[in-house]
C-alpha positions as CSV (number, residue, x, y, z in Angstrom):
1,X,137.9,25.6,48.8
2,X,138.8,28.2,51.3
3,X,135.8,30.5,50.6
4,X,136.1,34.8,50.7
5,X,137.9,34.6,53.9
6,X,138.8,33.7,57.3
7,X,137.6,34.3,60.6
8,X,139.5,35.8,64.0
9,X,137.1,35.7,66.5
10,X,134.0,37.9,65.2
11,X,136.1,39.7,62.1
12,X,135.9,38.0,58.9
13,X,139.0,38.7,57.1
14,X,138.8,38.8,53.1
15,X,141.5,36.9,51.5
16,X,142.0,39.3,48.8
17,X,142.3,42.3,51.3
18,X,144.8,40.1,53.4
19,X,147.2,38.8,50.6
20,X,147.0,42.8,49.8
21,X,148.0,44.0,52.5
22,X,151.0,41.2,52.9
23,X,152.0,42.7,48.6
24,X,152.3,45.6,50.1
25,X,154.7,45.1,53.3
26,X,156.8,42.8,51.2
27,X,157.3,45.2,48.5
28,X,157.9,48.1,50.8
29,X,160.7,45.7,52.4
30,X,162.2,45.1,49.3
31,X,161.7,49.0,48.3
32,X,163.6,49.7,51.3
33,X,166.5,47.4,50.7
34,X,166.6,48.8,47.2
35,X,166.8,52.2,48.5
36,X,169.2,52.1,50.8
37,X,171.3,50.0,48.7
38,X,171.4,53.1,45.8
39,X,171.8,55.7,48.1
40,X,167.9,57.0,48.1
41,X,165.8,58.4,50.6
42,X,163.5,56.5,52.0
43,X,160.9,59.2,53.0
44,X,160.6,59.9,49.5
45,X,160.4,56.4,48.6
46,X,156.9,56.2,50.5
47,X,155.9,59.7,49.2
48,X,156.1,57.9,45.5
49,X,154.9,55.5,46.5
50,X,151.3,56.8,48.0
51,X,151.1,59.1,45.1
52,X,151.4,55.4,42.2
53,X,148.9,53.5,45.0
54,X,146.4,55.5,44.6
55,X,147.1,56.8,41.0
56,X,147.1,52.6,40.4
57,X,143.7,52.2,42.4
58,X,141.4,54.5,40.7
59,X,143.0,53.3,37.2
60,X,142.5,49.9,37.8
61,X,139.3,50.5,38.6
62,X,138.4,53.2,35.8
63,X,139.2,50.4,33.5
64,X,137.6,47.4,34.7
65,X,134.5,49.8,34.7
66,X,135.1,50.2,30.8
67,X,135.7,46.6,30.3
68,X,132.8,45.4,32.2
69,X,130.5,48.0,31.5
70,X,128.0,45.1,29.7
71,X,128.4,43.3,33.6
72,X,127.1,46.4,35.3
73,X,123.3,46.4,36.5
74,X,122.6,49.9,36.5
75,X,119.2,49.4,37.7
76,X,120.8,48.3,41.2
77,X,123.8,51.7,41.2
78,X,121.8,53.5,44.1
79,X,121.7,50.3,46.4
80,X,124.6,50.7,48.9
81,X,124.8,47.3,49.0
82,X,125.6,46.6,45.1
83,X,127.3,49.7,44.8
84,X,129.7,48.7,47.7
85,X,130.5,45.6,45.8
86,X,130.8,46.7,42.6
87,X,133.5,49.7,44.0
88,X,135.4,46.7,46.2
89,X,135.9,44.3,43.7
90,X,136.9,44.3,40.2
91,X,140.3,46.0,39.1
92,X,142.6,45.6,35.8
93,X,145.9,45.6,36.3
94,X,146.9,47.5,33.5
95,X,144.5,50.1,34.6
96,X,146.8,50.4,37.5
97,X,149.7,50.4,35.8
98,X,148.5,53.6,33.6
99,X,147.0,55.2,36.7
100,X,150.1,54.6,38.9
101,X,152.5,56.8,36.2
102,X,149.5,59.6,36.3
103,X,150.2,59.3,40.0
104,X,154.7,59.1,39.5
105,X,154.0,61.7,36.7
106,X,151.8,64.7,39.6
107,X,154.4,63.2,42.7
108,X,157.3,64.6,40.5
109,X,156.0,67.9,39.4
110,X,154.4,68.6,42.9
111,X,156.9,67.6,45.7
112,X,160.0,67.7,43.0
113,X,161.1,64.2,43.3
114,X,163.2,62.9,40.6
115,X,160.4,60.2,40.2
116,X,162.6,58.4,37.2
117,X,166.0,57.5,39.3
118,X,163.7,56.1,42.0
119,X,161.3,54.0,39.1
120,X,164.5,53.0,37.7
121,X,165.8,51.5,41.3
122,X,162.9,50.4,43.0
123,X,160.4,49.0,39.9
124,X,160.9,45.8,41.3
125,X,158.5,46.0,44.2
126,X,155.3,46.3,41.3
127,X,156.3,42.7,40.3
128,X,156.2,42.0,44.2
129,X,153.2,43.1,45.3
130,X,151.3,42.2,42.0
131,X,152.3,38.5,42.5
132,X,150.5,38.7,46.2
133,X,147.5,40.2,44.6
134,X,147.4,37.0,42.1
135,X,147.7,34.3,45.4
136,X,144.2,36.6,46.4
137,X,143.1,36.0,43.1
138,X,143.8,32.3,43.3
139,X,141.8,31.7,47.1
140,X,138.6,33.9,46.5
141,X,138.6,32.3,42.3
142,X,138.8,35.5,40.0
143,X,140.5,36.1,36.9
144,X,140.0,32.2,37.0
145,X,141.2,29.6,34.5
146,X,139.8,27.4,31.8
147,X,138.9,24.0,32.4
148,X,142.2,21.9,32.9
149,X,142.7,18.5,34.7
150,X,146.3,18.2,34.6
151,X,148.9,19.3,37.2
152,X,148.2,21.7,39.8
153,X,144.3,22.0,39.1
154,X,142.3,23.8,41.3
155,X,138.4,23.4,41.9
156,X,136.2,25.9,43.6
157,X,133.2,24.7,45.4
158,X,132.0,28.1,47.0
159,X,133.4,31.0,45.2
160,X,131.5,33.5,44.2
161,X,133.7,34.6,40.8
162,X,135.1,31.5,39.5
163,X,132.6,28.5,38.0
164,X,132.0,26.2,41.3
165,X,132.5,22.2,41.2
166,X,134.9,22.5,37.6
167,X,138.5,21.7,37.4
168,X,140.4,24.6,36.5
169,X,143.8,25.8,35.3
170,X,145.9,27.5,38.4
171,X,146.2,30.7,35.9
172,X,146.7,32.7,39.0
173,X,149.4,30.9,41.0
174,X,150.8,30.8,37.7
175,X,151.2,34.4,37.3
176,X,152.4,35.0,40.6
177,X,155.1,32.7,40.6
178,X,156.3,34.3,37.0
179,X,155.7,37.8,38.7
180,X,158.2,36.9,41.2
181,X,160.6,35.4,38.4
182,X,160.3,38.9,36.6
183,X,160.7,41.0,40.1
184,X,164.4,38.7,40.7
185,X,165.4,39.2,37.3
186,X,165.0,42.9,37.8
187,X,167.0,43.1,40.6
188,X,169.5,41.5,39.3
189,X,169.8,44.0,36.6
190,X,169.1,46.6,39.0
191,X,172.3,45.5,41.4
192,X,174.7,44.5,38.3
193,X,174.1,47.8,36.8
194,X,175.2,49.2,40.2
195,X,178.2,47.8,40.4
196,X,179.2,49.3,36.9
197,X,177.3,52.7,37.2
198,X,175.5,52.8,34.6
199,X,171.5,53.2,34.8
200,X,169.4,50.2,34.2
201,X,166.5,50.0,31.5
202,X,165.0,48.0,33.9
203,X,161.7,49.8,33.5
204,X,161.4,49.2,29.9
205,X,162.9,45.8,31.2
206,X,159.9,45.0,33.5
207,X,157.4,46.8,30.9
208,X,158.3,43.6,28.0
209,X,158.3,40.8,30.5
210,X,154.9,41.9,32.0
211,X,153.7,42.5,28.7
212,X,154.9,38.8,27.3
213,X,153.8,36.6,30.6
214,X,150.2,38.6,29.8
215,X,150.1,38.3,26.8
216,X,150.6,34.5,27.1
217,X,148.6,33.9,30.4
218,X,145.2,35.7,29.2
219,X,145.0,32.1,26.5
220,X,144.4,30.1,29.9
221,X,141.7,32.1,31.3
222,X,138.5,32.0,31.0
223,X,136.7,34.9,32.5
224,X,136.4,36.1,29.1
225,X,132.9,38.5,30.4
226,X,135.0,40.2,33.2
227,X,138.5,40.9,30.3
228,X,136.6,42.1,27.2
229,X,137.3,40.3,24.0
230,X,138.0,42.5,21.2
231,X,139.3,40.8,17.3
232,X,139.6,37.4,19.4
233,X,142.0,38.8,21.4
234,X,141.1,40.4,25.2
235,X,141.6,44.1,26.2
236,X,145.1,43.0,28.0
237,X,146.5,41.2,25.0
238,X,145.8,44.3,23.1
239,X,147.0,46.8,25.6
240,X,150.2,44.2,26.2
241,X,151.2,44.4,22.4
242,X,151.4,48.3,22.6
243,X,153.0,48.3,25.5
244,X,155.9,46.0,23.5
245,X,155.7,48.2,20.1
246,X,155.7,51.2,22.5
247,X,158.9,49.9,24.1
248,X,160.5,49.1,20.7
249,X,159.8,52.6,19.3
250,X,161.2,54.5,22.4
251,X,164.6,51.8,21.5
252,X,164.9,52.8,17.8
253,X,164.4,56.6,18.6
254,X,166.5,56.6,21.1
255,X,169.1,54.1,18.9
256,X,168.8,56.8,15.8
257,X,168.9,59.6,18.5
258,X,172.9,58.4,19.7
259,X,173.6,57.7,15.9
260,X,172.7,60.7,13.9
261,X,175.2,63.8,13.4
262,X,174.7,66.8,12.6
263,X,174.5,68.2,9.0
């Protein structure tokens, strides 16, 4: 058990916040080597890239409100205290994902960035800095397993999310290490497609894999109060099959699109 944090002399440093702020240096490291690989500019590359952050913030958050809403003592909303907890912690990934497009979507049309070459080239670093997020997940115990005594269980003994003194499955650890399996396989795509010039689909690419590893991780969890459980299934199995029909329509329209001619 490793508790919320760690201490350096008299700051107490969260482990969420730190493994954060690690995501985020190595995925601006890879963005950079995947910039200047494909020609890009850099300065844009961080201008995108504050413009998804904090798009991906207030989503993530916007929907964990919605899925939690039942969670929420309103009774307590004007105590700084609560309300500062319930603003810090709490976020849904896909929340993020829909807020960081918003966010690509108003960079684009504002500073006139051709926001699509540079998702195309750089979606990598999402993968990246998600799986650092999950290894937070995994020290302070949310978004926390089911009960599981096999290989690699973990059991909390002072966390303040996860059930305390019950062996659990490493869902978390799990995810990041498949998050990083999805971010090498997108390079990879990225770098072949480079050599032959044509453009990558790796963002429809990432948007399948992310979906499937989901889909299939939210059976081994067992927050089921924090996800929302709608028709047995939770709100990110749900938004993970749309996201793969979504992704199939946009292939056959586009398929039909290159195959028709003209009457």
């Amino acid at each position: 058990e490793t508790g919320t944090g760690f201490q350096i002399g008299p700051v107490m440093i969260p482990w969420y916040g730190f493994f954060i702020v690690l995501g985020i240096a190595a995925a601006m490291l890879l963005g950079y080597i995947l910039v200047k690989r494909n020609g890009l500019d850099f300065d844009r590359f961080i201008q995108i890239a504050c413009f998804v952050g904090l798009g991906a913030m207030v989503g993530a958050k916007i929907l964990y409100l919605i899925v939690a809403w039942e969670q929420i003592d309103f009774s307590r909303i004007t105590d700084p205290e609560y309300l500062n907890m319930l603003m810090g912690s709490g976020f849904v990934f896909y929340g993020g994902l829909i807020g960081g497009l918003i966010g690509l979507a108003l960079c684009g049309k504002i500073l006139h960035i051709p926001v699509a070459e540079y998702a195309r080239l750089t979606i990598p670093v999402i993968p990246v800095a998600h799986a650092f997020g999950r290894i937070g997940c995994a020290f302070v115990g949310c978004c926390y397993g089911v009960p599981y005594s096999g290989w690699g269980a973990v059991t909390y003994t002072d966390s303040l999310f996860a059930p305390n003194g019950i062996s659990l499955f490493p869902v978390q650890a799990a995810e990041a290490v498949l998050e990083l399996v999805i971010a090498a396989v997108l390079c990879a795509v990225i770098f072949r497609a480079g050599r032959s010039d044509k453009k990558p689909r790796s963002i429809e690419l990432y948007l399948v894999l992310y979906a499937v590893v989901r889909f299939a991780l939210e059976f081994f969890r067992y927050d089921d109060a924090e996800r929302g459980i709608l028709a047995g299934m939770s709100t990110s199995q749900w938004i993970s099959l749309g996201v793969c029909v979504g992704v199939a329509v946009y292939y056959v329209a586009g398929y039909h699109k290159k195959t028709s001619f003209p009457r």
